[in-house]
BALOBA-1460 file (C-alpha; in Angstrom, 3 decimals):
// residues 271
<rec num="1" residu="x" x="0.000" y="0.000" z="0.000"/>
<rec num="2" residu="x" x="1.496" y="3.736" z="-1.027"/>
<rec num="3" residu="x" x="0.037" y="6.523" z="0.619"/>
<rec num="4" residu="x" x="-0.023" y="9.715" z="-1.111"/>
<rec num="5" residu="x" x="3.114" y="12.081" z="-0.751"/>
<rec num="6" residu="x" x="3.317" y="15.084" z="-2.733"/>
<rec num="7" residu="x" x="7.290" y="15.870" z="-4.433"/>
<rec num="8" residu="x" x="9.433" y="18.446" z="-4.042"/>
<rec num="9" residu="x" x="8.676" y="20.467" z="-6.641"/>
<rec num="10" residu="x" x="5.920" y="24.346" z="-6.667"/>
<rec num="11" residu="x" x="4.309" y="23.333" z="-10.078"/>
<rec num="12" residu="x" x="1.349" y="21.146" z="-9.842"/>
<rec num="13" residu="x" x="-1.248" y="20.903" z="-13.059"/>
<rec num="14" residu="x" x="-4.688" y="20.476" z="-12.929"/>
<rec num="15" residu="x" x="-7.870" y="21.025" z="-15.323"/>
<rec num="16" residu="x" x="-10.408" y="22.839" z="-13.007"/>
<rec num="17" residu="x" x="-11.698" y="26.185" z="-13.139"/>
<rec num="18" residu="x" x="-14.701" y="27.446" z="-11.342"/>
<rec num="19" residu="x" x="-17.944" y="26.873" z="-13.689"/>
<rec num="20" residu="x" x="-15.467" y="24.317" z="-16.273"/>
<rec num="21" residu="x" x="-18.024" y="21.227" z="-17.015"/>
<rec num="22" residu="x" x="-16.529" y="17.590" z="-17.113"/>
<rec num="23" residu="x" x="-13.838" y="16.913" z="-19.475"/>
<rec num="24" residu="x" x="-13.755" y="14.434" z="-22.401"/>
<rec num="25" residu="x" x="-10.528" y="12.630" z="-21.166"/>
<rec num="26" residu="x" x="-10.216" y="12.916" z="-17.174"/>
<rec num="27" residu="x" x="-6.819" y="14.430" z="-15.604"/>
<rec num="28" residu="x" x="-3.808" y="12.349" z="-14.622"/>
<rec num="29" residu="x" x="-2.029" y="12.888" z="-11.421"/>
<rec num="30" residu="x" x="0.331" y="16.148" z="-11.361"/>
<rec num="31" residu="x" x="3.643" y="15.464" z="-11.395"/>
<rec num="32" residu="x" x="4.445" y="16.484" z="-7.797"/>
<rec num="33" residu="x" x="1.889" y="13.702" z="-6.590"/>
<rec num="34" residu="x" x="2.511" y="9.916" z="-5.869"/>
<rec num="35" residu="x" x="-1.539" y="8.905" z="-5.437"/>
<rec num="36" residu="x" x="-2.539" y="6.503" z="-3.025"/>
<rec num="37" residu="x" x="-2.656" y="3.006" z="-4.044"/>
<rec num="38" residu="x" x="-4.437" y="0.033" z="-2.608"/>
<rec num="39" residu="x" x="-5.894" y="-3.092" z="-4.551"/>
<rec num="40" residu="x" x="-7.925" y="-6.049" z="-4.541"/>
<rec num="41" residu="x" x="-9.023" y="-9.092" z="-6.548"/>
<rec num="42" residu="x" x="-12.483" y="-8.399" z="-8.871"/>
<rec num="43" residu="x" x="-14.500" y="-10.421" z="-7.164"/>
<rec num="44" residu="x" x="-17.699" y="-12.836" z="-8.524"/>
<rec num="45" residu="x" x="-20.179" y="-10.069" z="-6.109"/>
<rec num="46" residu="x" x="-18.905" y="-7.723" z="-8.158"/>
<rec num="47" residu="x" x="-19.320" y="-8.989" z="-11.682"/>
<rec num="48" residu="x" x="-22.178" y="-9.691" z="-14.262"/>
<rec num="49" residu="x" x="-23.249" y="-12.964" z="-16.258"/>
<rec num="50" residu="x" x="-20.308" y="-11.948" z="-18.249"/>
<rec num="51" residu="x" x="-17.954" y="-11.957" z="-15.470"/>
<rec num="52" residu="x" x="-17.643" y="-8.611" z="-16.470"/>
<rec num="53" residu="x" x="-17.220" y="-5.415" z="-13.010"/>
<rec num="54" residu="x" x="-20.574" y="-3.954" z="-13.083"/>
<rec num="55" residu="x" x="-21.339" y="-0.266" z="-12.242"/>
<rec num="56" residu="x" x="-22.408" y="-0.615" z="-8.662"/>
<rec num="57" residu="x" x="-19.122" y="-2.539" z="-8.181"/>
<rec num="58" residu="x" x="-17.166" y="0.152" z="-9.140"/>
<rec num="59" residu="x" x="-19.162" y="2.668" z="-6.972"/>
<rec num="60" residu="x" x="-18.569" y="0.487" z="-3.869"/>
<rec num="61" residu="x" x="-14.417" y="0.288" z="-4.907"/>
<rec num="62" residu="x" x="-14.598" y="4.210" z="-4.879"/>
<rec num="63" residu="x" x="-16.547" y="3.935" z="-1.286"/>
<rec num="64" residu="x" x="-13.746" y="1.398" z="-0.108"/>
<rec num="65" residu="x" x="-10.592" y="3.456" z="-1.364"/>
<rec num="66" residu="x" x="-11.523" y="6.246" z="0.272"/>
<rec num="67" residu="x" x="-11.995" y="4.577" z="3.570"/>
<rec num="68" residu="x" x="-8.881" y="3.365" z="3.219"/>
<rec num="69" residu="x" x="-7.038" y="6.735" z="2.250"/>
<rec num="70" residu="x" x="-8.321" y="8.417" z="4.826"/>
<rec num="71" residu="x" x="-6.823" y="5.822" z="7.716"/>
<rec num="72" residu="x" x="-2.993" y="7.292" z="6.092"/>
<rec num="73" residu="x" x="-4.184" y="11.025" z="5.720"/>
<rec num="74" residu="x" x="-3.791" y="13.405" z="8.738"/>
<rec num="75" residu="x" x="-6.510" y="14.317" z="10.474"/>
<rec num="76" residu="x" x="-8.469" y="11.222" z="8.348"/>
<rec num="77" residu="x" x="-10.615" y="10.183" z="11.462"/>
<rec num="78" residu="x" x="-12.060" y="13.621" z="11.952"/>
<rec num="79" residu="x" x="-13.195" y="13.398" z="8.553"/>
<rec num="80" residu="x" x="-15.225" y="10.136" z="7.596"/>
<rec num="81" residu="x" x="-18.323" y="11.788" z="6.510"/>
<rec num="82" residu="x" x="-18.270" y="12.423" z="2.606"/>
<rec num="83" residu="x" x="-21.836" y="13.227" z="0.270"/>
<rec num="84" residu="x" x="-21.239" y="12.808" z="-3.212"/>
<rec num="85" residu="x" x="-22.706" y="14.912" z="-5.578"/>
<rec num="86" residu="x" x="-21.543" y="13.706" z="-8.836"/>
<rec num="87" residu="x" x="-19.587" y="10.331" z="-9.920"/>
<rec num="88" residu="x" x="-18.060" y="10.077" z="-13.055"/>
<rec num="89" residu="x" x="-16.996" y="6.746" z="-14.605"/>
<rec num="90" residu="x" x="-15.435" y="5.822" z="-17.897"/>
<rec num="91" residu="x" x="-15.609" y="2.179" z="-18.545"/>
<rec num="92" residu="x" x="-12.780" y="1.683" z="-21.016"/>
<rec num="93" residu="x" x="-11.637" y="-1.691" z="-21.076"/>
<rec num="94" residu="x" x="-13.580" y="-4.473" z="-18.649"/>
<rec num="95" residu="x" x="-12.061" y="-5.894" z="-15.797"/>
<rec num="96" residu="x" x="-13.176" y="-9.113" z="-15.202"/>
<rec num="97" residu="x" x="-13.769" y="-11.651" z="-12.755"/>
<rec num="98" residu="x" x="-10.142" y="-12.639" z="-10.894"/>
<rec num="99" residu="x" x="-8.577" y="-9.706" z="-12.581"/>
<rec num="100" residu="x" x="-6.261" y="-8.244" z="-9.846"/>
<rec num="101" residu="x" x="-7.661" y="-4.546" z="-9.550"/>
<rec num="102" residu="x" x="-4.933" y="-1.880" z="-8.379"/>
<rec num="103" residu="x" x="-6.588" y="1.736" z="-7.323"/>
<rec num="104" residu="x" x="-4.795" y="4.537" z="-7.113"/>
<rec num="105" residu="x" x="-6.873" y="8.157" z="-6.052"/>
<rec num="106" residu="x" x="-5.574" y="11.453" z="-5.883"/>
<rec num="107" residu="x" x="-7.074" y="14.845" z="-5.876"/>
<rec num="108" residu="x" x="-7.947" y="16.966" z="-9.103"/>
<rec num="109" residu="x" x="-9.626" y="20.427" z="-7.307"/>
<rec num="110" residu="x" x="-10.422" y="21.591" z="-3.866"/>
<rec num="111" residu="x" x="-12.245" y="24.182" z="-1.636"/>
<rec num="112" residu="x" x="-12.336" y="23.990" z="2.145"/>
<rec num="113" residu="x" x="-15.677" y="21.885" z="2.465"/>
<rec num="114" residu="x" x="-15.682" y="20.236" z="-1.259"/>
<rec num="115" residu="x" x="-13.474" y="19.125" z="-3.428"/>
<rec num="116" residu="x" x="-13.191" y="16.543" z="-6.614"/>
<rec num="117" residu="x" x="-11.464" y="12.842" z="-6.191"/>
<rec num="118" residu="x" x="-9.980" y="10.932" z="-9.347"/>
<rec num="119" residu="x" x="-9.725" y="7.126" z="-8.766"/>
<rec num="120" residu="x" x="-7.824" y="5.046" z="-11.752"/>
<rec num="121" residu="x" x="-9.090" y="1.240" z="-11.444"/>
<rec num="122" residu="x" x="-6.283" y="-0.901" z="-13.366"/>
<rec num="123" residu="x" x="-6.808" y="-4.513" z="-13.515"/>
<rec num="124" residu="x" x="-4.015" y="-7.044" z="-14.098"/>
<rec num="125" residu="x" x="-5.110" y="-8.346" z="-17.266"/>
<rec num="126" residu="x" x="-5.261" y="-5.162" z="-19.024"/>
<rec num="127" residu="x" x="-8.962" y="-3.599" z="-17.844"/>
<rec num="128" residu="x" x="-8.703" y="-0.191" z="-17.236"/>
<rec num="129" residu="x" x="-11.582" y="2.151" z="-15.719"/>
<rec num="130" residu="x" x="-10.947" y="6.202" z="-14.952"/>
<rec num="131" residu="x" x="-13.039" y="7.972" z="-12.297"/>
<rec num="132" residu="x" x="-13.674" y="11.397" z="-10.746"/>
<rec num="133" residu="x" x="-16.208" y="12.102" z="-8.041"/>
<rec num="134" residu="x" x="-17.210" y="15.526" z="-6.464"/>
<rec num="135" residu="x" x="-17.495" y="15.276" z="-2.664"/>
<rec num="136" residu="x" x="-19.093" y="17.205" z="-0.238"/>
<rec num="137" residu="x" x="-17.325" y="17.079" z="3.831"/>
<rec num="138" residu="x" x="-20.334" y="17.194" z="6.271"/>
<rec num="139" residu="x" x="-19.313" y="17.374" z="10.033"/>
<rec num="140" residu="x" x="-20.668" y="14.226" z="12.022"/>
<rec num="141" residu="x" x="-21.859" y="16.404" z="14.531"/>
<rec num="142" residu="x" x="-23.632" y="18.990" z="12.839"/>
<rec num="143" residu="x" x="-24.639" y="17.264" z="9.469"/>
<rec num="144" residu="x" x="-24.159" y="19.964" z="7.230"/>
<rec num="145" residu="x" x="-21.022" y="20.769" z="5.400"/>
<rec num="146" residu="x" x="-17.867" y="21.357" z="7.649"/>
<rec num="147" residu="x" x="-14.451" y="22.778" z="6.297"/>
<rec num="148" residu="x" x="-11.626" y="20.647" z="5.977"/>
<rec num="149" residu="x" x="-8.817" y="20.816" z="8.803"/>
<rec num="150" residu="x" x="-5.947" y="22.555" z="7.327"/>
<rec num="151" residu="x" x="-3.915" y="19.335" z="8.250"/>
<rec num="152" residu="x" x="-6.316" y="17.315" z="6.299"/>
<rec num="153" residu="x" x="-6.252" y="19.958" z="3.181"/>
<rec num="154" residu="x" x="-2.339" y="20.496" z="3.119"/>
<rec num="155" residu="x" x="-1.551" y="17.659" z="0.595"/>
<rec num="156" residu="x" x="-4.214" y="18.771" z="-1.432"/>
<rec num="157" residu="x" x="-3.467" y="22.247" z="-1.396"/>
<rec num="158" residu="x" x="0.339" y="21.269" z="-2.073"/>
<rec num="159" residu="x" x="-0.503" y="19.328" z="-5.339"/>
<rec num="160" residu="x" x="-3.690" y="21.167" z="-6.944"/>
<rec num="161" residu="x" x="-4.007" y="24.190" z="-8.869"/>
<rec num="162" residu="x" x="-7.893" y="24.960" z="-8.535"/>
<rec num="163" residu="x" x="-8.547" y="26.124" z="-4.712"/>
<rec num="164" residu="x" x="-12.158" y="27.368" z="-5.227"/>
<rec num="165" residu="x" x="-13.677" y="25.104" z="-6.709"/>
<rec num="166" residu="x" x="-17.320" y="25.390" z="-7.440"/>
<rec num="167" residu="x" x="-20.372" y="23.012" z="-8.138"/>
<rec num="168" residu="x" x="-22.402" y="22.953" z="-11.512"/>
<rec num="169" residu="x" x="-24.736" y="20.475" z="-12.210"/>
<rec num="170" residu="x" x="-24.079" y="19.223" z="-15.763"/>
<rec num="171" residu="x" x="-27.344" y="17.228" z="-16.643"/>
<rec num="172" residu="x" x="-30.148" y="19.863" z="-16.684"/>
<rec num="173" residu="x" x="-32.814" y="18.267" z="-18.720"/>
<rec num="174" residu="x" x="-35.941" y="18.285" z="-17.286"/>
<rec num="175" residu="x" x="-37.103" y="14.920" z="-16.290"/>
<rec num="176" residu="x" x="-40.088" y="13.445" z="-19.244"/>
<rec num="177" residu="x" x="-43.009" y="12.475" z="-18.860"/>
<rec num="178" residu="x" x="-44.752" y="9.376" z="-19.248"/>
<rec num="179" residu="x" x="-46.007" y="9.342" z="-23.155"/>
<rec num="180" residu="x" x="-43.199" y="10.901" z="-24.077"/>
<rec num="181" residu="x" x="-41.286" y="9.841" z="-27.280"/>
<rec num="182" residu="x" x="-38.911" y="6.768" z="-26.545"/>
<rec num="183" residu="x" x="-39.494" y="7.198" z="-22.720"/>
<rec num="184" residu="x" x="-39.973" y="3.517" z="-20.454"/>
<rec num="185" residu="x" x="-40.509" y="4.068" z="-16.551"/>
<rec num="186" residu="x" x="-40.100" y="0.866" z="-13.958"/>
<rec num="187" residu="x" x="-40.129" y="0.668" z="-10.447"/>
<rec num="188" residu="x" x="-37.122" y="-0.115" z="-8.560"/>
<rec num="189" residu="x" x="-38.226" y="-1.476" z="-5.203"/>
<rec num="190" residu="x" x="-35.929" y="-0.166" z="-2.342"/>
<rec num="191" residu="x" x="-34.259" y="-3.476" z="0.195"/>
<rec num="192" residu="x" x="-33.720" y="-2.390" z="3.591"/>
<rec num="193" residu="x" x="-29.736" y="-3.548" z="2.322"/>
<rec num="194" residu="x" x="-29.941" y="-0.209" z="-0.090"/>
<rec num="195" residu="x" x="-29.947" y="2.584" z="3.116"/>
<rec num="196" residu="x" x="-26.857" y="3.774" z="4.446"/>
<rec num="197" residu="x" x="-26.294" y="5.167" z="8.260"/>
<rec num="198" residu="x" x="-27.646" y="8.665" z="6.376"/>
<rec num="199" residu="x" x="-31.116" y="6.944" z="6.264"/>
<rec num="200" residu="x" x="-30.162" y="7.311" z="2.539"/>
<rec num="201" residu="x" x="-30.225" y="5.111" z="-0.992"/>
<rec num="202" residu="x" x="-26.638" y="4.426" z="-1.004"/>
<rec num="203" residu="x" x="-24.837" y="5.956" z="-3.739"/>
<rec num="204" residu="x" x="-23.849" y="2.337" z="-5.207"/>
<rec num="205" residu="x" x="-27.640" y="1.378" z="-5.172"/>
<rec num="206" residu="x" x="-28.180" y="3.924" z="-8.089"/>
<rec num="207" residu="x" x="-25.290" y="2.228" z="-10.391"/>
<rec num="208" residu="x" x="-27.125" y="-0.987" z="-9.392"/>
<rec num="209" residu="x" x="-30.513" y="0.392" z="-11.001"/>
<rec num="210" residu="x" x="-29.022" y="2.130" z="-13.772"/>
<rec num="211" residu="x" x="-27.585" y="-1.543" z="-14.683"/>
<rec num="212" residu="x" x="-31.237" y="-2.841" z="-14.555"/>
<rec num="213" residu="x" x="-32.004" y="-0.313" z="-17.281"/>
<rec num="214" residu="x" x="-28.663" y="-1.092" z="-18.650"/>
<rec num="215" residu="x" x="-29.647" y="-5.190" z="-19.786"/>
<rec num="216" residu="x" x="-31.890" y="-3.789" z="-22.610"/>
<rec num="217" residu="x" x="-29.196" y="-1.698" z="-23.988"/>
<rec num="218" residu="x" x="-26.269" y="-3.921" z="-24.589"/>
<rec num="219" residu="x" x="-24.813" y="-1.927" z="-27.328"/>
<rec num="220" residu="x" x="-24.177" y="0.895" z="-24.718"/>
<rec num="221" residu="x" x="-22.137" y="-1.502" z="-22.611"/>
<rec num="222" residu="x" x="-20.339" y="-3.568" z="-25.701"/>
<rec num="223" residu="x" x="-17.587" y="-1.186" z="-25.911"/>
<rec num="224" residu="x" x="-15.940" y="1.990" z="-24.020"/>
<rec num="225" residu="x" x="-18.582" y="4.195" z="-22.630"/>
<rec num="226" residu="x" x="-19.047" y="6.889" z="-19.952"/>
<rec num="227" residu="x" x="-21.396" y="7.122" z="-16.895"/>
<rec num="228" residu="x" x="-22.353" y="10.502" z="-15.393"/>
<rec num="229" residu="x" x="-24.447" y="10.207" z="-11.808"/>
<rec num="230" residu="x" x="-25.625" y="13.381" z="-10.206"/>
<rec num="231" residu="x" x="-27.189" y="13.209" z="-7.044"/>
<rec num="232" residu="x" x="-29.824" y="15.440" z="-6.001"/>
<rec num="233" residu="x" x="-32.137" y="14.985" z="-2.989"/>
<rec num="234" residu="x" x="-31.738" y="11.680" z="-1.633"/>
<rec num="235" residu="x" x="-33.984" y="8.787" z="-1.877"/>
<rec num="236" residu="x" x="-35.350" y="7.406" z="1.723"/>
<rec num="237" residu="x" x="-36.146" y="4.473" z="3.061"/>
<rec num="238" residu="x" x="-39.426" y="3.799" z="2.530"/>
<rec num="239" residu="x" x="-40.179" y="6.142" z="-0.456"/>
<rec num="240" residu="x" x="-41.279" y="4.464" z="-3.687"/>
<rec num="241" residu="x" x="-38.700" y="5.256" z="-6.852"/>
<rec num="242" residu="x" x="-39.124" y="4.685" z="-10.069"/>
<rec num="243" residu="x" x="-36.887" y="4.397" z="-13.113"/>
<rec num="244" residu="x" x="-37.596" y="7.001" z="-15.928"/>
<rec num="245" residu="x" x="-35.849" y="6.171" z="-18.722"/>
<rec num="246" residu="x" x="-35.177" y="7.879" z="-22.666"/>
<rec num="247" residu="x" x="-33.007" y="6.381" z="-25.252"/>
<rec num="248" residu="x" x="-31.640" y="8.533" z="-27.994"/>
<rec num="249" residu="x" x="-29.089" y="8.477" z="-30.612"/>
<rec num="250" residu="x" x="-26.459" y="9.930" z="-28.710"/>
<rec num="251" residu="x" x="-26.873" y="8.858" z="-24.830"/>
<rec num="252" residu="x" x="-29.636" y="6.769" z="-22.675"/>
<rec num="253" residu="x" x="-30.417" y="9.305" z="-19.744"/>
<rec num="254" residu="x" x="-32.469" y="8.003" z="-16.624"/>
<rec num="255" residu="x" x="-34.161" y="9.874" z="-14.097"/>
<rec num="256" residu="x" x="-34.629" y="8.219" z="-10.287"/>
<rec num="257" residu="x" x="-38.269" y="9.747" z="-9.636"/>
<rec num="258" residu="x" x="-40.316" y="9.830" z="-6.367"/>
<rec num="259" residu="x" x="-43.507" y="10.582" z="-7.320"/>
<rec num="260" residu="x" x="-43.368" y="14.015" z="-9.135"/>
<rec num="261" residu="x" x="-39.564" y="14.149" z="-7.757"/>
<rec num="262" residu="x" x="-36.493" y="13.811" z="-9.358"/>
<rec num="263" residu="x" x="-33.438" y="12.873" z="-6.726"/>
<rec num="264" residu="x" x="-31.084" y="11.941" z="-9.121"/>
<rec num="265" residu="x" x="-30.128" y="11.544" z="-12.915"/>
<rec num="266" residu="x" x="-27.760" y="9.399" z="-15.139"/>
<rec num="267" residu="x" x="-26.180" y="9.541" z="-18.420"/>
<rec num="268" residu="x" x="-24.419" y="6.906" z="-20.507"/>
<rec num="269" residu="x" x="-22.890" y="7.877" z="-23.865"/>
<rec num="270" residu="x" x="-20.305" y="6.003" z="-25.987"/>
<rec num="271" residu="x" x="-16.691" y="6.722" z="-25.486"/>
């Protein structure tokens, strides 16, 4: 296991500006930055019929990683409670079941209470999967969002560019209606397994539904493609969600509806 040390050097690169949207080919680490690395074996919980690592799977690696960053990070105990706001995932090459997966996460942008996570997912037989996910510190006391400690934002001050960063939501559309051209809508029945200790729909759980809606659209998984999750208000225990879903030419976007409600939204498009 490597934690995260940041070089002896003052230049550090990074994308982000304030207001940018998502780029078409996610950052690499700056130069002055060794990431953290940690790794696992894919394992069959993890994979389809196709012994391929579904989306959900992926989510719950980023969950895990970062769980085990923060035990090398100073200050990493004060700061266990993370909302995410967006997840982005390009799925560029498989990994597969018994594929040795290496992670390795470093930051890409920070402000004192947010800031944006890459995760690269390398497997041993050649599957490769790129990540970035915009989190949001809440204090475990007060449950709204807390600033950093400056010993936990040091490292990422040291080796990031972008110190303000800012949110903006990137998938605006308004969610259809039923009737609509090329729109489908399911339920998605919520397990008392899907709520977290925020009396929430865990952030994996809405990979795990967007691969339900997934099966009918093979093509979309067949080769490279990217996944864009942003979470809005979450989805509670109890409350009844349904899948509202519209296939076009270029992407397959899906809306996670309570009643009138949308809490979240998705978008897959082809890489």
């Amino acid at each position: 296991m490597t934690i995260w040390a940041v070089l002896p050097t003052t230049v550090a690169n990074s994308w982000h500006h304030p207001g940018m949207g998502i780029p078409s080919v996610l950052p690499e680490p700056p130069a002055v930055l060794t990431p953290f690395e940690t790794g696992w074996p894919v394992r069959l919980a993890d994979t389809d019929r196709d012994q391929r690592l579904r989306l959900d799977g992926v989510a719950r690696y980023l969950q895990d990683v970062g769980y085990d960053h923060l035990e090398v990070l100073e200050d990493g105990d004060i700061h266990r409670l993370w909302v995410i706001r967006r997840t982005v995932i390009d799925a560029l090459k498989p990994l597969g079941f018994g594929e040795s997966a290496t992670l390795r996460r470093w930051p890409s942008a920070t402000s004192t209470r947010w800031c944006t996570m890459r995760v690269q997912i390398g497997g041993s037989a050649g599957g490769l999967v790129e990540t970035e996910s915009f989190l949001i510190h809440f204090g475990t006391e007060s449950g709204v969002p807390a600033r950093m400690s400056d010993r936990f934002l040091a490292p990422m001050l040291a080796c990031t560019t972008e110190h303000r960063l800012r949110w903006k939501a990137e998938l605006t559309d308004p969610m259809p209606a039923a009737g609509e051209p090329g729109v489908q809508i399911r339920p998605f029945p919520l397990r008392a397994t899907d709520i977290d200790l925020l009396d929430h729909m865990n952030n994996a759980v809405y990979l795990t539904a967007l691969e339900e809606v997934l099966a009918d659209y093979a093509e979309l998984k067949s080769g490279p493609h990217r996944v864009v999750v942003e979470y809005g208000k979450p989805v509670r225990c109890g409350e009844d969600v349904e899948l509202v879903a519209r296939r076009t030419d270029s992407s397959l976007d899906v809306w996670f509806a309570v009643g009138a409600d949308c809490r979240a939204v998705a978008r897959v498009t082809p890489r």
